[in-house]
C-alpha positions as CSV (number, residue, x, y, z in Angstrom):
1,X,45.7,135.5,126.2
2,X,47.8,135.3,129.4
3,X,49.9,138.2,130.8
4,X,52.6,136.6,132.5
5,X,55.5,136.0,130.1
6,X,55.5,132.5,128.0
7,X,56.1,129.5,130.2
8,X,57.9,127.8,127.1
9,X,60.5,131.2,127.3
10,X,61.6,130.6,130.7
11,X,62.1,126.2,130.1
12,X,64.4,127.7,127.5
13,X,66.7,130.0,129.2
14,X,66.8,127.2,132.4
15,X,68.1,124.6,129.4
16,X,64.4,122.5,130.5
17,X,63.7,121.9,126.9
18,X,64.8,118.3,125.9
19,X,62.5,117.1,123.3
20,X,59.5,118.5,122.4
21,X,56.3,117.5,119.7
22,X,55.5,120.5,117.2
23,X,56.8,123.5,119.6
24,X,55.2,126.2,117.2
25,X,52.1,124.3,117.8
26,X,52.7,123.8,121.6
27,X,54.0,127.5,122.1
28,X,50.0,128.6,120.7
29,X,48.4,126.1,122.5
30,X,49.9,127.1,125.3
31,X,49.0,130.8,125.2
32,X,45.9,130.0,127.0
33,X,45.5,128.6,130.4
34,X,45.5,124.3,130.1
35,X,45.9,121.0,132.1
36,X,49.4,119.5,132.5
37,X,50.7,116.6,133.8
38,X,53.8,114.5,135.4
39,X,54.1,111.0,136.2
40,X,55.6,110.2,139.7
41,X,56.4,106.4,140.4
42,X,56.0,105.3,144.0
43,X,58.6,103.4,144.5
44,X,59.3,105.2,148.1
45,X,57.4,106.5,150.5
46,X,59.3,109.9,149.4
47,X,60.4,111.8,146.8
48,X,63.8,112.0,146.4
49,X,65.8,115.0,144.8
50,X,65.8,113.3,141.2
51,X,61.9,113.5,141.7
52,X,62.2,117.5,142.0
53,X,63.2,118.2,138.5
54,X,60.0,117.5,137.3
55,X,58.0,118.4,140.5
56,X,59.1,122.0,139.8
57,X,58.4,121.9,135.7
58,X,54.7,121.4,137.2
59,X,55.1,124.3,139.9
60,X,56.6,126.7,136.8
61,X,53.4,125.9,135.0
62,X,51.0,126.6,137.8
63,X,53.0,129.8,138.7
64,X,52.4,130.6,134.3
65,X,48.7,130.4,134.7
66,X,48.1,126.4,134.0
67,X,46.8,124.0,136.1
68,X,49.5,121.0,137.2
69,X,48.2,117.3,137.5
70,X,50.5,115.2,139.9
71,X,50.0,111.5,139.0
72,X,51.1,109.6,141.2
73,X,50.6,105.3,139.5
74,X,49.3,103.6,141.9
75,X,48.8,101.2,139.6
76,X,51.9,101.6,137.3
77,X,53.9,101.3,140.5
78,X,53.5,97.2,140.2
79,X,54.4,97.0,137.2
80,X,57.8,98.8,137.0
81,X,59.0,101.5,134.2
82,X,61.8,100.0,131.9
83,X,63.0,102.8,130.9
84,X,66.4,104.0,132.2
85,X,66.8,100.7,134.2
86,X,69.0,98.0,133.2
87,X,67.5,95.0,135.1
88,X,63.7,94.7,136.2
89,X,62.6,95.9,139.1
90,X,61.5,94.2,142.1
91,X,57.4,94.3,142.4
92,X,55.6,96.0,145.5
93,X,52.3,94.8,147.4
94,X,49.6,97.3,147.0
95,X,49.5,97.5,150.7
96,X,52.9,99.2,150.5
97,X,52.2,101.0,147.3
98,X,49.6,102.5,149.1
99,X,51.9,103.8,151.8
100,X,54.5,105.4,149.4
101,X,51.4,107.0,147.6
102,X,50.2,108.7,150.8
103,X,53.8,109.6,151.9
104,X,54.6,111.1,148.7
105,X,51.0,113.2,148.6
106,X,52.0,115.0,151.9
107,X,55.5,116.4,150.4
108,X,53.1,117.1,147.2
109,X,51.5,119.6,148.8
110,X,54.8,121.7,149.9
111,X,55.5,122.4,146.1
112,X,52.1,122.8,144.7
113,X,49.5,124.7,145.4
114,X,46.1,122.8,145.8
115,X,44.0,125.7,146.7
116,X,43.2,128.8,144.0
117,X,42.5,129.4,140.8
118,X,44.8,127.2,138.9
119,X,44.1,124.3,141.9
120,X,46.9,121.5,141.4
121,X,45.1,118.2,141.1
122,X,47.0,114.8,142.9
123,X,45.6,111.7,140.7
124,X,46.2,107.5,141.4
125,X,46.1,105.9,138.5
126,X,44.9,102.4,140.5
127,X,41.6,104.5,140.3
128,X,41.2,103.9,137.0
129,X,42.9,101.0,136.2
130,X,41.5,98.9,138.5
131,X,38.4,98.8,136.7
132,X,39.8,97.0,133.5
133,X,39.9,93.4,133.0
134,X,42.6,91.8,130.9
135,X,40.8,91.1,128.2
136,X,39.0,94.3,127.4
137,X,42.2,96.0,128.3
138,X,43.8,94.0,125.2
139,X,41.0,94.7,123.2
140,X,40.2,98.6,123.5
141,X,43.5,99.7,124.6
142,X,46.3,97.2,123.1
143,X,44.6,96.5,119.8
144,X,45.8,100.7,119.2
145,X,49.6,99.5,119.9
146,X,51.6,98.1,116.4
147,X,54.7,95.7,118.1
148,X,56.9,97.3,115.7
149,X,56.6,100.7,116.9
150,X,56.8,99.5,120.8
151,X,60.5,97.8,119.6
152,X,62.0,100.9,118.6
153,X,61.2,102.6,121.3
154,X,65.1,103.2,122.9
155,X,63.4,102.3,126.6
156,X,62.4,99.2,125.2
157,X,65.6,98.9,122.7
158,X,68.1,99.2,125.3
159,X,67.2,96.6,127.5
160,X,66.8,94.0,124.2
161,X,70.5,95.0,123.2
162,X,71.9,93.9,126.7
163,X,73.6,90.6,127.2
164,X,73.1,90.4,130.5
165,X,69.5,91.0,131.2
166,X,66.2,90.7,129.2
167,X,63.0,92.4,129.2
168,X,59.8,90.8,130.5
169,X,56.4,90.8,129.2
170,X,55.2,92.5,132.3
171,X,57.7,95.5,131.8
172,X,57.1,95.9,128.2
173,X,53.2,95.8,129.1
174,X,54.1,99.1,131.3
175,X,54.4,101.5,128.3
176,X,50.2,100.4,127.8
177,X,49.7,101.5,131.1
178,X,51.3,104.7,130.9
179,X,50.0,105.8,127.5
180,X,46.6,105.0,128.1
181,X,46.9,107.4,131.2
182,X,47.6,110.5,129.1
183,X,44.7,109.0,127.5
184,X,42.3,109.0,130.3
185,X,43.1,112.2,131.8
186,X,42.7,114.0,128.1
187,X,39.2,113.0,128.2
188,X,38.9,112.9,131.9
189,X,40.2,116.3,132.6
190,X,41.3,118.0,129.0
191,X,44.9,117.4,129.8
192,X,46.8,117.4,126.5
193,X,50.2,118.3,127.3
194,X,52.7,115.5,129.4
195,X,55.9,116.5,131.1
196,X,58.2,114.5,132.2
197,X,62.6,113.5,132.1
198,X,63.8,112.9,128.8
199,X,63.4,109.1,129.7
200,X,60.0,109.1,129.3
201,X,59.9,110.7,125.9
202,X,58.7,107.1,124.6
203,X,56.1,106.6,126.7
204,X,54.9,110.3,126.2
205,X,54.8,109.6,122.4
206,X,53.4,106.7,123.0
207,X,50.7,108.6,125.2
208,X,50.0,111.1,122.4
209,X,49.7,108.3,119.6
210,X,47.1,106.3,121.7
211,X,44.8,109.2,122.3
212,X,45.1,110.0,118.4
213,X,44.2,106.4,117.7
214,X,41.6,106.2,120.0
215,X,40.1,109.4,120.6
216,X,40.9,111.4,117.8
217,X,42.5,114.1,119.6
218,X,46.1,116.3,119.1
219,X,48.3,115.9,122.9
220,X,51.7,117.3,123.3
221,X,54.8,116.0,125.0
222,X,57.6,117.7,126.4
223,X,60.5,116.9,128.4
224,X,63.1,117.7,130.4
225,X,67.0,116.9,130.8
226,X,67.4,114.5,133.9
227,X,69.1,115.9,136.5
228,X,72.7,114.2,135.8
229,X,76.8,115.7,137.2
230,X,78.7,116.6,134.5
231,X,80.4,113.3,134.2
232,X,77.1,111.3,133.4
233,X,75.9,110.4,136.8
234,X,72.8,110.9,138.6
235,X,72.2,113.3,140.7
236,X,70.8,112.8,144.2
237,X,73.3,109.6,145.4
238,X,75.5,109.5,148.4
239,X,77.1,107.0,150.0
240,X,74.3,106.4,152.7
241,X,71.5,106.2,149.7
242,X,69.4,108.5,148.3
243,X,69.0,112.6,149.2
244,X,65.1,112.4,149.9
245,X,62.7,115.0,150.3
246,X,61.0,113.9,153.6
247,X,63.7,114.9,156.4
248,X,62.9,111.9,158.6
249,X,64.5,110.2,155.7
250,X,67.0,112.9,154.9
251,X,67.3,115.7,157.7
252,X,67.5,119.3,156.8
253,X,71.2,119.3,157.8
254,X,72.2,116.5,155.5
255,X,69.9,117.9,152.5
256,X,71.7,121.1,152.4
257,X,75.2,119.2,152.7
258,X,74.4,117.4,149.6
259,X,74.0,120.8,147.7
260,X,76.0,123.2,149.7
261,X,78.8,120.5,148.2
262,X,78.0,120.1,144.6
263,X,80.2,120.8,142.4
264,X,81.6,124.3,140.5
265,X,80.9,122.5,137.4
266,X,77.2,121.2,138.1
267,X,76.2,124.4,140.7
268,X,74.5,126.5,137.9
269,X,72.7,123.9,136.4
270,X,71.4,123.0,139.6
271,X,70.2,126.6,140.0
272,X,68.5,127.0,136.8
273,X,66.7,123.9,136.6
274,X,66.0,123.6,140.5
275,X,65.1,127.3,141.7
276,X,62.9,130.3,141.0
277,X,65.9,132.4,141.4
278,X,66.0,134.8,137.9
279,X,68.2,134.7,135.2
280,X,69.7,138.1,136.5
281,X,70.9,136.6,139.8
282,X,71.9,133.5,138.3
283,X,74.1,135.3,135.9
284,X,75.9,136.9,138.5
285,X,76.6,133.6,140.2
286,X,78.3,132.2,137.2
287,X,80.4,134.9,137.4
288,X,81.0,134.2,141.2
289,X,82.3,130.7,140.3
290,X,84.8,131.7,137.7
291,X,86.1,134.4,139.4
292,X,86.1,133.4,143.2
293,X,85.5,129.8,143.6
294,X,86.5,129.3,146.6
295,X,83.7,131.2,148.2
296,X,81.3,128.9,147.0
297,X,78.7,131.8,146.5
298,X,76.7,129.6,144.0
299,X,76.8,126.2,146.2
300,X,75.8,128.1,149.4
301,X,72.6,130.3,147.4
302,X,71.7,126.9,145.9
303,X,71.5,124.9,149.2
304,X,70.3,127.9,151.4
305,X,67.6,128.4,148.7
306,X,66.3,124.4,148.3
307,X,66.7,124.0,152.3
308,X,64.2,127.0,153.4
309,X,61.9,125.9,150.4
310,X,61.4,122.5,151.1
311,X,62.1,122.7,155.0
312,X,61.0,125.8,155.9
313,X,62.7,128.9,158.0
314,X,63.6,126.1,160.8
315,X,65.2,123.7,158.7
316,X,67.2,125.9,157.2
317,X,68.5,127.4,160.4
318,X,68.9,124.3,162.0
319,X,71.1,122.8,158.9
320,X,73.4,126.7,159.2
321,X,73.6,125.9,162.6
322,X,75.1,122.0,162.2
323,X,77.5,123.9,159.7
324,X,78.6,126.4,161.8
325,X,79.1,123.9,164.5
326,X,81.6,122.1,162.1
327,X,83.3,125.1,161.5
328,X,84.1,125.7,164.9
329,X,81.3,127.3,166.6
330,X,80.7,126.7,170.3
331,X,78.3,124.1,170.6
332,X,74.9,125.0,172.9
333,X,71.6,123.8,172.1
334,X,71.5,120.5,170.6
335,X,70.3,117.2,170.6
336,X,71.9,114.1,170.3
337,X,69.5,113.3,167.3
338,X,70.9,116.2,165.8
339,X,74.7,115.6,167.1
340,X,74.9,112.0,165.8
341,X,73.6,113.8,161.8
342,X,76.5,116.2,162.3
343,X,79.4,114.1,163.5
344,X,78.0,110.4,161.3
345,X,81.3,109.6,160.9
346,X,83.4,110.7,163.5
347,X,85.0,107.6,165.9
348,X,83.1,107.9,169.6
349,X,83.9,106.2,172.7
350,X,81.3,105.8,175.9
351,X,82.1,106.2,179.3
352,X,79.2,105.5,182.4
353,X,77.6,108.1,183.6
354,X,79.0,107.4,187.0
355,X,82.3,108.1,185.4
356,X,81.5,111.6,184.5
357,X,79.9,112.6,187.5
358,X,83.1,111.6,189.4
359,X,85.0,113.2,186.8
360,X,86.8,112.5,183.7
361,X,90.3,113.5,182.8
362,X,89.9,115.6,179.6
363,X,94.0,113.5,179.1
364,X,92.0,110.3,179.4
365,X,88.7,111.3,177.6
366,X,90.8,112.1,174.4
367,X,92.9,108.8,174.3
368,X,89.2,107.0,174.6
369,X,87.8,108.8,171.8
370,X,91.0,107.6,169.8
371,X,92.0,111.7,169.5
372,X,95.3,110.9,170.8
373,X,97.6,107.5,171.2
374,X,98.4,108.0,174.3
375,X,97.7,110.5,177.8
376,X,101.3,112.0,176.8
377,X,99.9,113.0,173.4
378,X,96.6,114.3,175.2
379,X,98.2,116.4,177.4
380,X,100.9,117.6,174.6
381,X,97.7,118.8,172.3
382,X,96.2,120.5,175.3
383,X,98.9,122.2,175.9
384,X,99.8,123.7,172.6
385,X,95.9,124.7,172.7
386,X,94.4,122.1,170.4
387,X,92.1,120.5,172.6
388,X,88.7,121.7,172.4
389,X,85.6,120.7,174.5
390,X,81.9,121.3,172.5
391,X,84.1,123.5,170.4
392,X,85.7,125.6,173.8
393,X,89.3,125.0,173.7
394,X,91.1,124.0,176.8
395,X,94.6,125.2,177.8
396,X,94.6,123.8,180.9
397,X,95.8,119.8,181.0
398,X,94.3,118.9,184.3
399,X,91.0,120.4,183.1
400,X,88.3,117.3,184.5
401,X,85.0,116.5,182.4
402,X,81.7,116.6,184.4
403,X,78.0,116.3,184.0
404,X,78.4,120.2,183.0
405,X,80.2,119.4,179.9
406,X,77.2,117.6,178.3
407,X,75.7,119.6,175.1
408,X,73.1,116.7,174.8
409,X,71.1,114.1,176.4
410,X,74.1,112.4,176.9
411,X,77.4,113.5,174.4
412,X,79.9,115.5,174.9
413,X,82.4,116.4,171.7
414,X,85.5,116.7,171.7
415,X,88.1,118.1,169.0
416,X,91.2,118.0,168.6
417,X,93.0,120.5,166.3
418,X,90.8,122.2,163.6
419,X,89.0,119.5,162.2
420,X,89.1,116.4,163.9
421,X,85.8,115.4,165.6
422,X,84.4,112.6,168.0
423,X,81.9,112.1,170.1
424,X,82.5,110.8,174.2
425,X,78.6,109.1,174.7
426,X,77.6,108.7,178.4
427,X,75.2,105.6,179.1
């Protein structure tokens, strides 16, 4: 028996329970150290912040005493999962298949531990399936599958209910796929329980029939809620895409945006189901959102917390630093990289650099960054101390930009009043 306290205890109190086959059953069988496994589709070369959920629920069970399978489907991947989707998705060349598989293995590694006792395994399962022709396939694998049962499945369901798109053979092939990999790995590897977002719960069942049927052998299946706001929609969209794991893709600063800004209603979920932080701490934010909102306690432990875990000591300081430079910090030490992730939004205006080493009215810089209508407007904001250079306000309305005044490679921002930004680019 295992010391550390029941893995199916802590799912509980997080709310990571969705479904679940035979949970007294699961809860004994899980009392010793075993094999687990999660699906990831690699539809990207990264994970994005949807693919966390169930990326931790594999680091909880390693950190229990079980050992995590990450399955990445190489081979699933051209095929496309149904389920959750209301139209079919577009098919990848294993050439690029290949190159979301390697860029997901790298951000892998960050969560789980490869190395140890309980040694996290990473698994394609284009290794396997590669091997089988069509026809054996259909005769050792899909002889085990009644139609019937594969109709009522709500993945499959759903998408034969809707009006305006159907479901093709190839899709509803992909639940064969996925089933016979629980298969595989039970025998390959002893792995009888699946994890995975309550969407899957089909193709889990479908998993755990298939090895019954074929091998004669009890699996479990367990899920998880997906990671949704509390008005139904997914977690993890912006309006420039996805929030993605890999900051080239999603810089530090940006990742801890998304989260420093969720909101009151959604922050505690997010802590429970996305952290290690204990139920103690937790508690005690609750209580900071219904008593002091405004501070955002929960929001800011939530994104400080995700930032330094994925991104390390430097990304989290350089994402505190791009928020304290929005809250009015002097600005030193920057790139432009980093400048043009701050300020995306903000209008800019260019000047040549021959301009600014002649000297730029700080009147005239303003009207060309569109912080002011007009050089009378400039000069009145100046004045009445709400003109600020990289966050140092100016009193004086003769003051003349130079080369000095660059905090990058080539910006300089300006501000005028408390909150409005842009950037003055030199080429």
């Amino acid at each position: 028996m295992m010391n550390t306290p029941h893995i199916l205890d802590e799912l509980h109190w997080r709310g990571l329970v969705q479904q679940c086959t035979d949970e007294t059953m699961l809860r004994e069988f899980l009392s010793t150290s075993r094999t687990v496994y999660a699906g990831f589709d690699p539809t990207a070369p990264s994970l994005h912040c949807g693919s966390l959920l169930p990326l931790m629920m594999l680091r909880r069970f390693q950190r229990a005493g079980h050992t995590p399978i990450a399955l990445v489907g190489g081979a699933t991947g051209m095929i496309g999962d149904p389920s959750g989707k209301s139209q079919e998705r577009v098919l990848l060349s294993p050439d690029l298949l290949q190159e979301n598989v390697l860029g997901m293995q790298a951000q892998m590694s960050s969560v789980l531990d490869f190395d140890g006792k309980f040694a996290a395994r990473l698994v394609n399962n284009f290794d396997w399936m590669q091997n089988w022709s069509y026809i054996n396939f259909l005769r050792d694998v899909g002889k085990n599958f009644p139609v019937n049962v594969m109709l009522a499945k709500d993945s499959v369901k759903n998408r034969l209910q809707r009006d305006d798109s159907g479901l093709s053979y190839t899709e509803f092939s992909y639940m064969l796929l996925q089933a016979y990999d629980f298969a595989h790995l039970s025998e390959q590897y002893d792995c009888r329980l699946q994890i995975g977002g309550s969407d899957q719960w089909g193709n889990i069942t479908a998993g755990i029939d298939l090895a019954r049927r074929m091998h004669s052998k009890q699996l479990f299946g367990l899920t998880c809620p997906l990671l949704l706001t509390s008005d139904g929609r997914k977690m993890g969209k912006t309006e420039s895409g996805a929030v993605w794991l890999d900051p080239a893709r999603t810089s530090p600063y940006a990742f801890y945006q998304y989260w420093v800004n969720v909101g009151d209603a959604d922050v505690i979920m997010c802590l429970r189901f996305l952290t290690e932080l204990d139920e103690e701490e937790i508690q005690s934010l609750e209580l900071a959102v219904a008593d002091e909102p405004h501070k955002r306690e929960a929001q800011k432990r939530l994104a400080s917390w995700l930032t330094q875990f994925l991104h390390g000591d430097a990304g989290l300081n350089a994402a505190l630093k791009a928020t304290e430079i929005l809250f009015g910090a002097e600005i030193e030490g920057v790139s432009d990289l980093q400048l043009g992730e701050i300020f995306h939004d903000v209008p800019s205006g260019t000047i040549s650099s021959e301009q600014l080493s002649s000297g730029m009215p700080l009147v005239d810089a303003l009207v060309t960054v569109a912080l002011a209508k007009s050089k009378t407007e400039a000069r009145r904001t100046i004045e009445q101390g709400g003109g600020y250079v990289n966050n140092r306000r100016i009193n004086d309305a003769a003051y003349t930009l130079s080369r000095q005044d660059l905090v990058s490679e080539s910006i300089v921002v300006l501000r005028s009043g408390r909150k409005k930004f842009a950037l003055l680019r030199v080429t």
